[in-house]
C-alpha positions, 0 to 999 in steps of 0.5 A: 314702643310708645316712650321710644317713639316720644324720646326720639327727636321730631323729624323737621316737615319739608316746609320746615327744611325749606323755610330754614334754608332760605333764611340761611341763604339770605345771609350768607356771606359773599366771602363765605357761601354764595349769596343770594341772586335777587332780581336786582342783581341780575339787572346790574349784570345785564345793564353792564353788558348792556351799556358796554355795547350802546356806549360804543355804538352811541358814537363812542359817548362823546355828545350831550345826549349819549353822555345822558343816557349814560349817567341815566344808565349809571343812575338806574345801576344804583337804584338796583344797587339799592333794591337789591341790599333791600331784598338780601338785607346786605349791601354788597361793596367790594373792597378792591384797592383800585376804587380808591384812586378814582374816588380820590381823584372826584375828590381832587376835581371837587378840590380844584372847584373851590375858590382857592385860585390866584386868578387862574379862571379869571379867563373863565369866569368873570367874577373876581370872587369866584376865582376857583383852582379849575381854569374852566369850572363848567368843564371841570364838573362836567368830567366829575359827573363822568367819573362818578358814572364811570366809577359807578360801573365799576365798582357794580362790576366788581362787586357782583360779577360774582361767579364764574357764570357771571364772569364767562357772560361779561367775557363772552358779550365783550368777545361777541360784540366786539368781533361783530363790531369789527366785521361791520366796521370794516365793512363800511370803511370800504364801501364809504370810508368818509362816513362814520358808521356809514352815516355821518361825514366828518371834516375835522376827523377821520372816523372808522366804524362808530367812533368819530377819531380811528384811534379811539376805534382803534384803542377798542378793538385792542382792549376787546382783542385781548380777551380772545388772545388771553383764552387762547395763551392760557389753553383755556379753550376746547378744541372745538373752540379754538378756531372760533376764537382765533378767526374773531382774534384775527379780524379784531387785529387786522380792523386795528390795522385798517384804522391807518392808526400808528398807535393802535399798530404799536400798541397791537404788537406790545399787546402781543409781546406782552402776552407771550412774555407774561404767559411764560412767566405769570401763567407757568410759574405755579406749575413749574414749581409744583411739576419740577420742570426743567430749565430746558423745557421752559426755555423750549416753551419760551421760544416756542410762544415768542414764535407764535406771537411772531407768527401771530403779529405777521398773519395780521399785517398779512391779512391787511393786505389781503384786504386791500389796507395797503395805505395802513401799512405805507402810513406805518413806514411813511411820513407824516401828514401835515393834513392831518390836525393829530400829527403835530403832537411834539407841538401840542406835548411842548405847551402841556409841558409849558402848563405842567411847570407853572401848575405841578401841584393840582394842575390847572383843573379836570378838564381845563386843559382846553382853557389854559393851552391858548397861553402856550399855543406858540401859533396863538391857536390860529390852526385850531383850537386844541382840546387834549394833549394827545398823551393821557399823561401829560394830560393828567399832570397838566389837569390833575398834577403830581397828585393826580400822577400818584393817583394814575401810578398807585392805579397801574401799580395796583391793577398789575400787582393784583392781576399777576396774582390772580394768573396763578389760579387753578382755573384755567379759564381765571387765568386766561381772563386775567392775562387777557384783560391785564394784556388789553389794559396794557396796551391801551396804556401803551397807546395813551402815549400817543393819543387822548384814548380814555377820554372817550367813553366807551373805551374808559368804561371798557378799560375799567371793566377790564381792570375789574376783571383782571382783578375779581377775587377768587369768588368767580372760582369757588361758586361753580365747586359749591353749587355742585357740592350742596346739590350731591352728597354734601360732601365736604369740600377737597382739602386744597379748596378750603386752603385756597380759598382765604390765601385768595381773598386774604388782601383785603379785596374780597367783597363784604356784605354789611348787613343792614 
């Protein structure tokens, strides 16, 4: 008895067990296992949240002083970036494709500030060697330190929104906040529609809720809308859930509505278009492979959704004048008001076109749009002195060039491409949050035809949130399956689950932790 018992192995003390496994969990790899939840991590998911709803409330992040809280806002994400790679000994760094058009475009805006000109910023600097590719230095630094910030978010969002809790938490924040945004906007414009948020009158502008410009506002509820809109076409929602869901849906629309925003209106009914089209086609077309279904049955369900969307477009026009927004709807159909400084837009896009031609390669430099228009303002800028070219791209080819265009097109490319790939996912709830954010991204590209939408900084951190979302590879998927695996029987995982999860994560999107 005493030889078996000292030939048998030594059975590990649960001290033991436990300290092995927590060296285990600290270095596991976010491709694989799940990785470690630090403190820091969850400070970066909570400042994401956070920041999507000050920003908005901080009239949009349009003045000096919320612009520095919002860089403060990004400083502090990396500060946590970094104590987080200190305590899990990996940085976390996500491989998506589209960081890299941002990066590239910081890279561009640091080009166009060295002094290479032939005299372009002579009118902004008075200095003869000091001439740079930028027509308005000062500006042009000003909107790099805003992309850096910018990119900052989203490359945090990307890279630790990294479970499916984490992704329902951002989801959830976005729908709760944006509803209750537009509860309390509308609100206001009725009891005074001159204010901005009921506290601040403008003279040059026309506000609704806190955004200084109704289109901006406008531009935001349509990004936000498309989440709940998403969750509904997908049937990722409960029953129970569903009526919550529409009526915050509802309201969203019909705030959009009351903005008097023609291209918030438009935008409104190609977001819903667009969601009936792709649902049909992005979210169906797994199952129909693996069900075999039939041609009559998807035609069935094509005309089925293109009526609810119909039916989606006219309760939201319903609804407007159910609440006494007729004038939305006369400004709809109406003329143009030459009162209003946003509707000489043919006027503005003929003198972008004019500084596009004589500046196509690198443009006139980020942000110097403003100094180089007075050249082709044909009313030599005796009405106003105009900011943005109301059409992000023109704007981008007057600022940026046909680099800075390749850059915008490589991004849309990309960001369709990788979302329609996520739509075929075996979580409903994936799917939904795909077709959701790719629908809100799309109208907001839909609107920036007609407006300077992105330059706003609200609705450009919520535009890459969303891109982010619509794009998270497929760890927001597997985290919840082995948690619940680990913590049973430790079975091994279902054979589709280990096939599946390299199939998503074979393009090079997936987050790596390089170990420091």
């Amino acid at each position: 008895m005493t030889t078996l018992a000292s030939n048998a192995p030594a059975q590990p003390t649960p001290s033991r067990v436990r300290a092995t496994d927590a060296r285990s969990n600290a270095h596991r790899s976010p491709s694989g296992d799940e990785t470690e939840r630090t403190l820091a991590s969850r400070f970066i998911i909570l400042m994401l949240c956070l920041t999507v709803a000050l920003s908005t409330l901080a009239f949009g992040t349009v003045h000096s002083w919320s612009l520095a809280i919002f860089y403060m806002g990004a400083g502090a994400v990396v500060v946590a970036w970094a104590a987080d790679a200190w305590r899990s000994r990996r940085l976390r760094v996500s491989r998506n494709v589209l960081q890299l058009p941002l990066a590239a475009l910081i890279l561009l805006g640091l080009v166009q500030l060295l002094p290479l000109g032939t005299g372009g910023a002579g009118a902004a600097l008075p200095l003869e060697s000091a001439r740079t590719i930028s027509f308005d230095p000062y500006a042009t630094r000003f909107v790099l330190i805003q992309l850096v910030a910018l990119f900052i978010y989203f490359a945090a969002a990307l890279s630790f929104i990294d479970s499916q809790k984490r992704l329902r938490l951002v989801v959830r924040t976005i729908i709760i906040f944006a509803f209750a945004l537009s509860v309390v906007s509308m609100i206001l414009f009725f009891i005074s529609p001159d204010r901005v948020f009921g506290i601040r009158e403008m003279k040059q502008s026309q506000g609704f809720g806190p955004f200084i410009n109704r289109h901006h506002f406008a531009a935001y509820m349509e990004l936000a809308l498309a989440l709940p809109l998403g969750l509904l076409f997908s049937g990722a929602l409960a029953g129970e859930r569903r009526p919550l869901y529409i009526f915050a849906a509802a309201l969203m629309g019909i705030s959009i509505i009351l903005t008097n925003s023609r291209g918030g209106m438009v935008s409104l009914v190609a977001e819903i278009m667009f969601l009936v089209m792709v649902s049909g086609v992005g979210l169906r077309q797994r199952g129909d492979k693996e069900r075999g279904t039939a041609e009559g049955s998807r035609l069935r369900g094509a005309l089925k959704r293109a009526v609810i969307g119909f039916a989606i477009i006219i309760a939201l026009f319903t609804g407007v004048l159910f609440f006494g927004g007729e004038s939305a709807l006369n400004r709809l159909v109406g003329t143009v008001n030459a009162e209003d400084p946003t509707t000489g837009r043919m006027h503005f896009w003929r003198g972008t076109l004019g500084i596009i031609r004589d500046h196509p390669v690198v443009g006139v430099g980020l942000g110097g749009f403003s100094a180089a228009y007075s050249k082709y303002d044909t009313s030599n800028g005796k009405l106003f002195r105009l900011e943005q070219a109301h059409n992000d791209y023109l704007q981008t080819l007057s600022d940026a060039g046909l680099v800075g265009a390749a850059l915008g097109l490589f991004f849309i490319v990309a960001l369709f491409r990788m979302s329609f790939r996520r739509m075929q996912s075996n979580s409903s709830f994936r799917r939904g949050v795909a077709l959701g954010a790719l629908s809100g991204c799309f109208a907001l590209l839909v609107h920036s035809f007609f407006d300077f939408t992105l330059h706003t900084t609200a609705n450009a951190l919520l535009f890459l949130l969303l891109a982010a979302l619509a794009t998270i590879n497929g760890r927001v998927e597997h985290t919840s399956r082995r948690r619940s695996t680990s913590s049973s029987s430790r079975r091994p995982p279902p054979p589709d689950a280990t096939k599946e999860t390299p199939a998503l994560e074979q393009d090079g999107e997936t987050s790596v932790a390089a170990q420091t």
